[in-house]
C-alpha positions as CSV (number, residue, x, y, z in Angstrom):
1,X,71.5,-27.2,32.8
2,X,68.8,-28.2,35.4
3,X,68.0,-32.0,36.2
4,X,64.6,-32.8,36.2
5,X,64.6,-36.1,36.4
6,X,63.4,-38.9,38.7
7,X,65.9,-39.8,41.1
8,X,67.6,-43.2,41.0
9,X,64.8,-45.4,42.6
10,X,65.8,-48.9,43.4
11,X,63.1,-52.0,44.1
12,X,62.7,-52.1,48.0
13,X,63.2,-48.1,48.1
14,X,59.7,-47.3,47.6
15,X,58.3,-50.1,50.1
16,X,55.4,-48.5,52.3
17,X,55.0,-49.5,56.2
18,X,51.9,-51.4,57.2
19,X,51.2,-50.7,60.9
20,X,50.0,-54.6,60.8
21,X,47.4,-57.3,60.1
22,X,44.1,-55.9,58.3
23,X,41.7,-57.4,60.4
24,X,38.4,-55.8,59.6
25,X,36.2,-56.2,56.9
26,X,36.0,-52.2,55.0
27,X,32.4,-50.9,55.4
28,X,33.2,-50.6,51.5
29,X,31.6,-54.2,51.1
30,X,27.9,-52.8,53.0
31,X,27.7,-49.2,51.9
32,X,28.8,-49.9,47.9
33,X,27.4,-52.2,45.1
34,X,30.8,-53.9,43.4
35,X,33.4,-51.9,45.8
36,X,36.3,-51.9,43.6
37,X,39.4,-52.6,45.8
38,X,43.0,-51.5,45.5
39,X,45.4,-54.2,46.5
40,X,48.9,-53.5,47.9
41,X,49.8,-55.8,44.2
42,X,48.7,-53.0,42.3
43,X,51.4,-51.2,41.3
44,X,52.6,-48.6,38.8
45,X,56.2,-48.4,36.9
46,X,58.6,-46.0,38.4
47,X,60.0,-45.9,34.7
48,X,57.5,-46.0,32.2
49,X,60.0,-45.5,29.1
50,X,60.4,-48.5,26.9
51,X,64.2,-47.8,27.0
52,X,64.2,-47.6,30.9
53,X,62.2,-50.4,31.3
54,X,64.2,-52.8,28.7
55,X,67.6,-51.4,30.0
56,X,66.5,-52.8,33.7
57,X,65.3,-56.4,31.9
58,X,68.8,-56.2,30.3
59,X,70.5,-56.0,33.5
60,X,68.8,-58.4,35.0
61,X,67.3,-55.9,37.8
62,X,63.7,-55.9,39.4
63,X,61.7,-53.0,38.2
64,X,60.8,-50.4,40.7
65,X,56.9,-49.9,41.5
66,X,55.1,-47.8,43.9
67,X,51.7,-49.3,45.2
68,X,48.7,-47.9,43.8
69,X,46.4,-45.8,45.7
70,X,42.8,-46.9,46.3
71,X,40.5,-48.9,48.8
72,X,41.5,-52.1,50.2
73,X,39.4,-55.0,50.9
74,X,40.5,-55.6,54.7
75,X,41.3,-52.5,57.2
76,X,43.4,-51.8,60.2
77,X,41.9,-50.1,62.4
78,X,38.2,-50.4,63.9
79,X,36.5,-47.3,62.8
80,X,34.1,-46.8,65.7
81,X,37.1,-46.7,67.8
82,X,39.4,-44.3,65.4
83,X,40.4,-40.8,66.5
84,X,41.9,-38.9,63.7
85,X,43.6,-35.6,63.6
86,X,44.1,-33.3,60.6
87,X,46.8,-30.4,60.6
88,X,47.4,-27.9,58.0
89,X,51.3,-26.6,58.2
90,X,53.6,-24.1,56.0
91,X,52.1,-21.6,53.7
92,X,48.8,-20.9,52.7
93,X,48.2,-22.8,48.9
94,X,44.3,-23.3,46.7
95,X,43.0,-26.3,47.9
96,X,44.0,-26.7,51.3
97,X,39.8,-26.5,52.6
98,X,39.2,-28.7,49.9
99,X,41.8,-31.0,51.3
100,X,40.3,-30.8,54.9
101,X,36.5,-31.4,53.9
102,X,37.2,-34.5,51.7
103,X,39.0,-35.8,54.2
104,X,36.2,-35.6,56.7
105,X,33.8,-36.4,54.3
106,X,35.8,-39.9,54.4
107,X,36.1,-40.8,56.9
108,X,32.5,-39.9,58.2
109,X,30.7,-41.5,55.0
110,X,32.6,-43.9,54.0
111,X,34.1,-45.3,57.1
112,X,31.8,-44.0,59.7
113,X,34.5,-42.2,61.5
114,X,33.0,-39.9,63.9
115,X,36.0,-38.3,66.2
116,X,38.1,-36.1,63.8
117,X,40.2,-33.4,65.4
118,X,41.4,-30.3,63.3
119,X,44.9,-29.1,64.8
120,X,45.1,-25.5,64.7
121,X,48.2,-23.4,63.7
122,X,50.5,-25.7,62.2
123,X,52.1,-28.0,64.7
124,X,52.0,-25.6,67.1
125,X,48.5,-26.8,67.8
126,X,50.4,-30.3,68.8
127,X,52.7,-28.2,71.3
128,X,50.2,-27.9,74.9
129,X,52.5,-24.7,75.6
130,X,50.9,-22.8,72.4
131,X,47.0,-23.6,73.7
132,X,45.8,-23.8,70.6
133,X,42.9,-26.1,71.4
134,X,41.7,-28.7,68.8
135,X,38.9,-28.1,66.5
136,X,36.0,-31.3,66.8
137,X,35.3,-31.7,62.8
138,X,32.3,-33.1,61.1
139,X,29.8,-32.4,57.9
140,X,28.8,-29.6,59.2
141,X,31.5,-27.7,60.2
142,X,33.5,-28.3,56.7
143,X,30.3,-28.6,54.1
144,X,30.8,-24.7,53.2
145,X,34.4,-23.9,53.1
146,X,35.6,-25.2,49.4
147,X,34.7,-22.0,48.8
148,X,37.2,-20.3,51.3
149,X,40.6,-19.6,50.5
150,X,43.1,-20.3,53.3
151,X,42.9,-23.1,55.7
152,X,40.0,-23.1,58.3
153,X,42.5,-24.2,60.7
154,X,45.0,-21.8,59.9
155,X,48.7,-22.4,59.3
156,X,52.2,-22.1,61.0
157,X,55.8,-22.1,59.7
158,X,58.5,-24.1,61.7
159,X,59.4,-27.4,63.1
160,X,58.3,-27.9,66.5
161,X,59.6,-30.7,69.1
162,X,58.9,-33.8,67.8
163,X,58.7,-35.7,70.8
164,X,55.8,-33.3,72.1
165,X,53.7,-33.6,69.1
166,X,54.1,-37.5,69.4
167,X,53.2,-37.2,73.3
168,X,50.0,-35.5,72.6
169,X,49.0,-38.0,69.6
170,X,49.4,-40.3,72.5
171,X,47.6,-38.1,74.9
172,X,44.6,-37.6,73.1
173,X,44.5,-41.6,72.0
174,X,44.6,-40.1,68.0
175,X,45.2,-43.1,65.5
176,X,45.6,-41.5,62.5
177,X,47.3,-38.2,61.8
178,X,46.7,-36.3,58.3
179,X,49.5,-34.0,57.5
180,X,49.0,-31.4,54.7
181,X,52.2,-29.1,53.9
182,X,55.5,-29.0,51.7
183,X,59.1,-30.3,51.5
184,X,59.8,-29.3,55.2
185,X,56.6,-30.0,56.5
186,X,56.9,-33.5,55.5
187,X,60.6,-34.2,56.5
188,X,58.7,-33.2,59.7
189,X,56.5,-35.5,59.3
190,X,58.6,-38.7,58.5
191,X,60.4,-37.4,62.2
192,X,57.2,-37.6,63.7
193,X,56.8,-41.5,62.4
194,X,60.5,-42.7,63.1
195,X,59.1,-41.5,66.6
196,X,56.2,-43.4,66.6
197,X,58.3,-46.5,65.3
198,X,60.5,-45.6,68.1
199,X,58.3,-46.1,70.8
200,X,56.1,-49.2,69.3
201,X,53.5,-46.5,68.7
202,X,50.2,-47.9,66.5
203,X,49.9,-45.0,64.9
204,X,49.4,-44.0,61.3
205,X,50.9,-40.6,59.4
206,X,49.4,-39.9,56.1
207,X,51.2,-37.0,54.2
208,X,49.3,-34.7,51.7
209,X,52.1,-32.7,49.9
210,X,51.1,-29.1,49.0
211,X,53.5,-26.6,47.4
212,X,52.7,-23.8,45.1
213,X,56.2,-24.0,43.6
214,X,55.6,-27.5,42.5
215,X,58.9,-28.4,43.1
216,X,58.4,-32.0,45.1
217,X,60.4,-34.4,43.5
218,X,59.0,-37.8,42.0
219,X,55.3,-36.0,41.7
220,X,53.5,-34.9,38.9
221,X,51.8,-32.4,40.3
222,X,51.0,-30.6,43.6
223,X,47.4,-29.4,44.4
224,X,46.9,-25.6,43.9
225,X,49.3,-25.4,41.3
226,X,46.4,-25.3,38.3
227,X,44.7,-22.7,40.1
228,X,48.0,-20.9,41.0
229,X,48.7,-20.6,37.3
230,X,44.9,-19.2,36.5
231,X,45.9,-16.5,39.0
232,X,48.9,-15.5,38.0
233,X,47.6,-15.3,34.5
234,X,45.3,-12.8,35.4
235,X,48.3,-10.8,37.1
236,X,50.5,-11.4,33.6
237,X,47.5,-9.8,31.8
238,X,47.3,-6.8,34.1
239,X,51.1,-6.0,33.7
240,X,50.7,-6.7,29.9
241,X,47.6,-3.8,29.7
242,X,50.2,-1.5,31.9
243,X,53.2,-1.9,30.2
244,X,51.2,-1.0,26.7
245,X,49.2,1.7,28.7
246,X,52.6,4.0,28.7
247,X,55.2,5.2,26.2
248,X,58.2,2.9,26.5
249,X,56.2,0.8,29.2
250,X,57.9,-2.4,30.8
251,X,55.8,-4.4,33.3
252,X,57.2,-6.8,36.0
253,X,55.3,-9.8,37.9
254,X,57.1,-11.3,40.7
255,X,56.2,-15.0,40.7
256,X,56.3,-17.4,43.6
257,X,59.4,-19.9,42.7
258,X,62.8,-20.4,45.6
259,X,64.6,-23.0,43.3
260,X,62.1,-23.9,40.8
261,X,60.2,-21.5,38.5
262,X,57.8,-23.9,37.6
263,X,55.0,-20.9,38.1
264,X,56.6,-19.0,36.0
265,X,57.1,-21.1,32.7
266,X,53.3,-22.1,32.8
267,X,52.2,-18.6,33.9
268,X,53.7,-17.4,30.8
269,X,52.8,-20.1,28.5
270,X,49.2,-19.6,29.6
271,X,48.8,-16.2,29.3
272,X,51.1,-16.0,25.3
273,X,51.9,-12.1,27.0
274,X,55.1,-12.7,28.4
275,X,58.3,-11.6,26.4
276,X,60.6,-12.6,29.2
277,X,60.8,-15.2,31.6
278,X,63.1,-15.3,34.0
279,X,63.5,-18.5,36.3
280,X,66.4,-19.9,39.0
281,X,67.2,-22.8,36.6
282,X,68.5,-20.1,34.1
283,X,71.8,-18.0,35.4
284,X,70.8,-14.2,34.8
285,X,73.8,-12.0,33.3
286,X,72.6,-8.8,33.3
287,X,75.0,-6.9,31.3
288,X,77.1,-7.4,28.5
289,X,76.0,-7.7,24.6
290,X,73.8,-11.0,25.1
291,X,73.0,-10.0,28.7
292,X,69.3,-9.3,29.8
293,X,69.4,-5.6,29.9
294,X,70.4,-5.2,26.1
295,X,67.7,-7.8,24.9
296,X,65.2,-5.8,26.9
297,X,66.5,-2.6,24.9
298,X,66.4,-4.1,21.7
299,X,62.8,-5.5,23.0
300,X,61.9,-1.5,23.8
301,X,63.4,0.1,20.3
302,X,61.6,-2.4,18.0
303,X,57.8,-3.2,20.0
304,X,58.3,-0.3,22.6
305,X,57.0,-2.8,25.6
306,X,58.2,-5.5,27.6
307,X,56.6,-8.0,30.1
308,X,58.8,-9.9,32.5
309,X,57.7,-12.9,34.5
310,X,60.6,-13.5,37.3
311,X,60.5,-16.3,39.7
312,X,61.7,-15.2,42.9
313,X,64.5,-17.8,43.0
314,X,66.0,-16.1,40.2
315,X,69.5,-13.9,40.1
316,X,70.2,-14.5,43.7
317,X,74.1,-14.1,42.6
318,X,73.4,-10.7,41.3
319,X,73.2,-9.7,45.3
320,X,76.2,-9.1,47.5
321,X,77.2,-12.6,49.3
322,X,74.9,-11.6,52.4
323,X,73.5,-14.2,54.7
324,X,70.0,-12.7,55.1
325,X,69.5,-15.8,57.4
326,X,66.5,-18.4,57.5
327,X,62.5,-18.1,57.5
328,X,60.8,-20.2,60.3
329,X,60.6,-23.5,57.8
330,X,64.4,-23.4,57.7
331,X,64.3,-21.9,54.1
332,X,67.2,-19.7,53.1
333,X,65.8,-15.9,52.8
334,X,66.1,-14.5,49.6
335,X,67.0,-11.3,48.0
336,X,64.0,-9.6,46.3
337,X,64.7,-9.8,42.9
338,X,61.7,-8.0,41.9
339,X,62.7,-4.5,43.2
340,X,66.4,-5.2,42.2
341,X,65.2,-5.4,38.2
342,X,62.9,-2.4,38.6
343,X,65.7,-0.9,40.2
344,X,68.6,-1.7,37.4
345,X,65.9,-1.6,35.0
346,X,64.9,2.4,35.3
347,X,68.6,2.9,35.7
348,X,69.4,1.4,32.3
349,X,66.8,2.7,30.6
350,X,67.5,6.4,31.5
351,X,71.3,5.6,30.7
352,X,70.5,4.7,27.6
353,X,68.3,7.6,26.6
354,X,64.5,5.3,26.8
355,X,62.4,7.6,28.9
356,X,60.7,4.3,30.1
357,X,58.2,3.6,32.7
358,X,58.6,0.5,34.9
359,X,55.5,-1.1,37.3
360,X,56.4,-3.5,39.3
361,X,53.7,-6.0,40.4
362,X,54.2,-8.9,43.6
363,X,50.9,-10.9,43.8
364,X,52.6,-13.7,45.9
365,X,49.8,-13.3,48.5
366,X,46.9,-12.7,46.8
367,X,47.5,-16.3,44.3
368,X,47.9,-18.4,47.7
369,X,44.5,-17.0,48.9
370,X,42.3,-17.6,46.4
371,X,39.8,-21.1,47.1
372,X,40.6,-23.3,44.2
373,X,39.6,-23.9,40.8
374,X,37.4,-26.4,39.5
375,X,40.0,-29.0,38.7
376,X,42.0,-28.7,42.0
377,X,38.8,-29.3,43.9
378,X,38.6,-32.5,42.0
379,X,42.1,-33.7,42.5
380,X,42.4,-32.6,46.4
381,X,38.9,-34.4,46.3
382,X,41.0,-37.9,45.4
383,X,43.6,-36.9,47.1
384,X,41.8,-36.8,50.7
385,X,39.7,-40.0,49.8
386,X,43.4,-42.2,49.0
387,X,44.5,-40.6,52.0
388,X,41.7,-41.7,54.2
389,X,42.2,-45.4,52.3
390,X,45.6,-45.4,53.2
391,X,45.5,-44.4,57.1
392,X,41.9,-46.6,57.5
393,X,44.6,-49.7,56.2
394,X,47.0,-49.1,58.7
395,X,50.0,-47.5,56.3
396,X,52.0,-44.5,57.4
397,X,55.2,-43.4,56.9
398,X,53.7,-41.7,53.3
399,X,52.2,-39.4,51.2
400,X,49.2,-39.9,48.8
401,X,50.3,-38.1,45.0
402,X,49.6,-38.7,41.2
403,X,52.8,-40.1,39.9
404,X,52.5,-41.1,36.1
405,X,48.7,-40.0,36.0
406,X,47.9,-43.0,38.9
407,X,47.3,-42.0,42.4
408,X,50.0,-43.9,44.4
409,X,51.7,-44.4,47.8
410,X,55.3,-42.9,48.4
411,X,57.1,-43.3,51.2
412,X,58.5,-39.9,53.1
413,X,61.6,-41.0,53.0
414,X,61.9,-40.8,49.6
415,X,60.5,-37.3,48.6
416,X,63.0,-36.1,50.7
417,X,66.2,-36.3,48.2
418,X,65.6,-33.3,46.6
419,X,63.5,-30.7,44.8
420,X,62.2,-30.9,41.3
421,X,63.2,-28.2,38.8
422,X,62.6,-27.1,35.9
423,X,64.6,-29.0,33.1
424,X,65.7,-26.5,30.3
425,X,66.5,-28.9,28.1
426,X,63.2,-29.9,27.6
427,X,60.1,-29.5,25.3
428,X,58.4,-27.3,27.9
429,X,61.2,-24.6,28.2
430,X,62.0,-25.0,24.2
431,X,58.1,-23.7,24.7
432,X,59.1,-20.6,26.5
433,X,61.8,-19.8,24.1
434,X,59.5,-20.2,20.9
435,X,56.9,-18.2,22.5
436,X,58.8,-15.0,24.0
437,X,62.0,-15.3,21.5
438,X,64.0,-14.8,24.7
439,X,67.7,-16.7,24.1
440,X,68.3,-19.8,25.9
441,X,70.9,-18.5,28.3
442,X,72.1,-15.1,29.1
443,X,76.0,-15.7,29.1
């Protein structure tokens, strides 16, 4: 059974680091009627459950809060005088040119931040032996590219030397450094603070989180998921029209999804065309009376098609023990498990007499291209904007998210403790089974 839950968060665990004294007044109080500002009082349950929160009143323990995204009245740094950087790191996700605009837009409008560099390439553009120069940002250059998928900056995998990267924030005098990428990308990014810290450094690091697995612990939700999911309903919809296109037809999508197959539950709960979903939280038995070949041939001999959504974490210990070794982000490479069910699939079938016809689609690339939809350009809209809050008021050491619906301020730290999965002992997989009739497990 997978754990989805919130791991244990103790008062004093989710305290953010304040550069020091907010000395200027925000240009909040000139450019806005009635500003409304965020105070670092503001703060939001980490357990919102009346049985969590009386169980912790019982004991006698402080309750754990996270401080509240937003504006606040008194900033740290002088913006005339603030150089900012933006880098872009890890995969390519919806959202990410929204994330870069609305940043700019900011700090230029709101704050009157002028000098805003875009990092090109990852962190290599931090790394002088790359010469990726910097990219000067303003209105201008980023009013158009919402509508672009990808990054206009581009993206890298891999760590690179974090002492560099801090020597060439020093270098170029940058105050603020905006850092948009996943789980790795932002363990990288605490490294890049504790070196900061290390050498008295006055310099803030604001993390964005961006995964289209949506497996970041503590969030609710990572940009580019919604529109992820509109994609790969489209995809789910094609394989549906193939697999009922041809006698005994069975269609296979190859979802994005390492340890988490987040994608593929709401994938398939969108598109109501799935009849199996198949995600690393659930152990896949292939053969046997209640494996997953025999409930696909039952599935073939009664509605004679079959759609299969499979994340790509899933079955990994269906392949020989193999170390296929790491990608550049450190990430364990994985079997493909697409090919390896076509594969068994096809054999089955022909074993068993079904004259069937398998297609096997992988859209991984095409659903991480695609600009975003209209409710990701919203959120990586508020996003940005609580991001440029936070670094204007001197905090780093963070990321901006929306934890229980509020847009909050988590320390790096403590996203890095693990990786949210999919619970499948909850109402949202119970949702899967009732709406493919698949069994809960495959043993």
């Amino acid at each position: 059974m997978s754990d989805n839950s919130i791991p244990p968060i103790e008062a004093g665990d989710t305290d953010i680091e304040n550069l020091g004294e907010c000395k200027y007044d925000s240009p909040f109080k000139k450019n806005y009627t009635n500003p409304l500002f965020t105070t670092d009082a503001d703060r939001v349950l980490c357990d919102i459950s009346y049985a969590g929160t009386m169980a912790a009143i019982k004991a006698g323990k402080p309750l754990a809060s996270v401080e509240a995204a937003g504006p606040r009245e008194k900033i740290f740094f002088n913006p005339p005088e603030t150089k900012v950087g933006i880098v872009t790191c890890g995969g390519l996700c919806p959202g990410l040119n929204d994330v870069i605009r609305n940043i700019v837009m900011g700090l230029y409008h709101s704050y009157g931040v002028t000098r805003i560099f875009g990092f090109r390439y990852g962190y290599e553009g931090l790394v002088p032996k790359y010469k990726h120069s910097p990219v000067l940002l303003d209105p201008d250059v980023v009013s158009d590219i919402s509508a672009q998928g990808g990054s206009i900056l581009s993206n890298s995998r891999g760590q690179q030397d974090t002492p560099t990267i801090v020597d060439t924030l020093q270098r170029m005098g940058i105050d603020i450094l905006f850092i948009v990428g996943g789980d790795g990308t932002l363990r990288a990014a605490n490294e890049i603070s504790e070196e900061c810290k290390l050498r008295c450094l006055k310099k803030s690091i604001i993390g964005i989180p961006k995964t289209i697995d949506n497996d970041i612990i503590i969030l609710d939700k990572s940009f580019g998921f919604e529109s992820a999911i509109s994609e790969a309903v489209k995809v789910i919809s094609c394989a549906h029209v193939e697999a009922k296109g041809a006698p005994h037809g069975i269609g296979i999508v190859k979802l994005m999804g390492r340890d988490s197959g987040a994608l593929a539950v709401y994938a398939s709960l969108a598109s109501s065309e799935a009849n199996f979903v198949l995600i690393p939280e659930v152990p896949l038995k292939l053969d046997g009376e209640n494996g997953f070949l025999a409930a696909l041939r039952r599935r073939m001999n009664t509605k004679d098609h079959a759609v299969i959504v499979v994340a790509e974490g899933a079955g990994q210990d269906l392949f020989m023990k193999t170390d296929l070794g790491a990608d550049a982000s450190g990430n364990r490479k994985y079997n493909d498990i697409g090919k390896f069910l076509r594969d068994c699939i096809s054999a089955d079938m022909k074993k068993n007499g079904i004259d069937a016809t398998v297609k096997y689609i992988d859209p991984s690339y095409t659903i991480r291209s695609v600009p975003a939809n209209a409710y990701d350009n919203a959120y990586c809209s508020h996003l940005a904007h609580n991001a440029v809050h936070a670094g204007m008021a001197g905090k780093t050491g963070m990321i901006v998210a929306m934890f229980h619906r509020a847009h909050v301020h988590l320390p790096l730290s403590l996203i890095a403790r693990g990786r949210k999965r999919v619970n499948t002992a909850s109402e949202l997989w119970r949702s899967v089974l009732e709406c493919t009739g698949q069994p809960n497990s495959w043993e």
